[in-house]
N, C-alpha and C positions, 0 to 999 in steps of 0.2 A: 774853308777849303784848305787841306793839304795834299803834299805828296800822294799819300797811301790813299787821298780820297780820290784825285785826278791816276793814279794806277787802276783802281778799285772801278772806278769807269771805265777805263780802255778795255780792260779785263773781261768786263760782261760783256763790251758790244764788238772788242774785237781788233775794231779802227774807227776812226774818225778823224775831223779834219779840226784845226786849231780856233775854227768858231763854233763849231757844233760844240766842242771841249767847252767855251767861254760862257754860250747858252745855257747849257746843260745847267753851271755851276751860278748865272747869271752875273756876271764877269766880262770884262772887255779882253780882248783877244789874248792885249799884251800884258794882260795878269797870271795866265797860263804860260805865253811861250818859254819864261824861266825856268818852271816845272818841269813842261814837256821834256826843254833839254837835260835839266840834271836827272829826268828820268832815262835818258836817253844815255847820257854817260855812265850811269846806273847799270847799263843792262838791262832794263823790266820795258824798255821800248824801243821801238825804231820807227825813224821817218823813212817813208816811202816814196821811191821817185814817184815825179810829177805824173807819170802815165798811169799811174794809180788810179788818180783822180778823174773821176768824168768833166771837171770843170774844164769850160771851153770847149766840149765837143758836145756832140746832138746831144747824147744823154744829161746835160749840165741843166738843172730847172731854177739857175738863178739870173734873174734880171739882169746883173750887170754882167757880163760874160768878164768885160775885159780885166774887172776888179777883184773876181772872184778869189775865193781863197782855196788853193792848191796844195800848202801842206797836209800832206796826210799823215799818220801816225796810227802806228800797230802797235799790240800789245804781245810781248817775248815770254810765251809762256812755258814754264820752268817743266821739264818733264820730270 
Protein backbone atom coordinates (compact mmCIF):
# COMPACT_ATOMS: atom_id res chain seq x y z
CA UNK A 1 0.00 0.00 0.00
CA UNK A 2 0.89 3.53 -0.85
CA UNK A 3 0.03 7.07 -1.42
CA UNK A 4 -1.43 6.90 -4.93
CA UNK A 5 -3.02 3.42 -3.73
CA UNK A 6 -4.89 4.97 -0.59
CA UNK A 7 -5.70 8.25 -3.26
CA UNK A 8 -6.81 5.69 -5.92
CA UNK A 9 -9.35 4.39 -3.12
CA UNK A 10 -10.89 7.62 -1.95
CA UNK A 11 -11.21 8.40 -5.67
CA UNK A 12 -13.53 5.57 -6.76
CA UNK A 13 -15.64 5.54 -3.54
CA UNK A 14 -15.68 9.26 -2.98
CA UNK A 15 -15.29 9.11 1.00
CA UNK A 16 -14.75 7.11 3.59
CA UNK A 17 -13.91 6.97 7.05
CA UNK A 18 -10.14 6.05 8.51
CA UNK A 19 -11.17 2.36 9.36
CA UNK A 20 -13.07 1.40 6.36
CA UNK A 21 -9.58 3.09 4.60
CA UNK A 22 -7.54 0.39 7.14
CA UNK A 23 -9.92 -2.56 6.05
CA UNK A 24 -10.06 -2.00 2.69
CA UNK A 25 -6.06 -2.09 2.62
CA UNK A 26 -6.07 -4.74 5.76
CA UNK A 27 -4.09 -2.40 7.97
CA UNK A 28 -4.64 -0.94 11.35
CA UNK A 29 -6.24 2.48 11.44
CA UNK A 30 -2.94 4.17 12.52
CA UNK A 31 -1.02 2.65 9.33
CA UNK A 32 -3.27 5.11 7.15
CA UNK A 33 -3.77 8.15 9.22
CA UNK A 34 -0.16 9.37 8.05
CA UNK A 35 -1.21 8.88 4.46
CA UNK A 36 -4.53 10.22 4.91
CA UNK A 37 -2.78 13.39 6.14
CA UNK A 38 0.12 14.03 3.67
CA UNK A 39 -2.76 13.27 1.44
CA UNK A 40 -4.46 15.93 2.82
CA UNK A 41 -1.61 18.52 2.80
CA UNK A 42 -1.33 17.36 -0.80
CA UNK A 43 -4.51 18.71 -1.89
CA UNK A 44 -5.88 15.24 -3.38
CA UNK A 45 -8.09 15.05 0.05
CA UNK A 46 -10.06 16.59 2.80
CA UNK A 47 -11.31 15.54 6.18
CA UNK A 48 -14.81 16.27 6.75
CA UNK A 49 -16.51 17.76 9.81
CA UNK A 50 -17.77 15.31 12.25
CA UNK A 51 -21.38 15.87 11.00
CA UNK A 52 -20.55 14.18 8.00
CA UNK A 53 -20.52 11.21 9.76
CA UNK A 54 -23.72 9.16 10.69
CA UNK A 55 -21.69 7.74 13.65
CA UNK A 56 -23.48 8.41 16.94
CA UNK A 57 -26.69 9.02 15.51
CA UNK A 58 -29.86 6.62 14.56
CA UNK A 59 -28.23 6.04 11.18
CA UNK A 60 -24.71 4.74 13.00
CA UNK A 61 -24.89 0.60 12.54
CA UNK A 62 -21.83 0.15 14.80
CA UNK A 63 -21.93 -1.63 18.01
CA UNK A 64 -19.97 0.58 19.94
CA UNK A 65 -21.66 4.03 19.47
CA UNK A 66 -19.39 5.86 21.90
CA UNK A 67 -15.86 4.41 20.24
CA UNK A 68 -16.94 4.84 16.89
CA UNK A 69 -14.73 6.16 14.27
CA UNK A 70 -15.78 9.67 12.96
CA UNK A 71 -13.05 10.88 10.74
CA UNK A 72 -14.26 11.05 7.46
CA UNK A 73 -12.23 11.83 4.38
CA UNK A 74 -13.18 13.00 0.77
CA UNK A 75 -11.47 12.60 -2.20
CA UNK A 76 -10.59 16.58 -4.10
CA UNK A 77 -11.24 15.89 -7.47
CA UNK A 78 -9.12 17.84 -9.98
CA UNK A 79 -11.43 19.41 -12.63
Amino acid sequence: MILSDVNRYLREKGRANTSDIAIHFGVAPAAVEGMLHMLESRGRIRALPAAASPCGSAKCNCSQKASCETQVWESVKAH
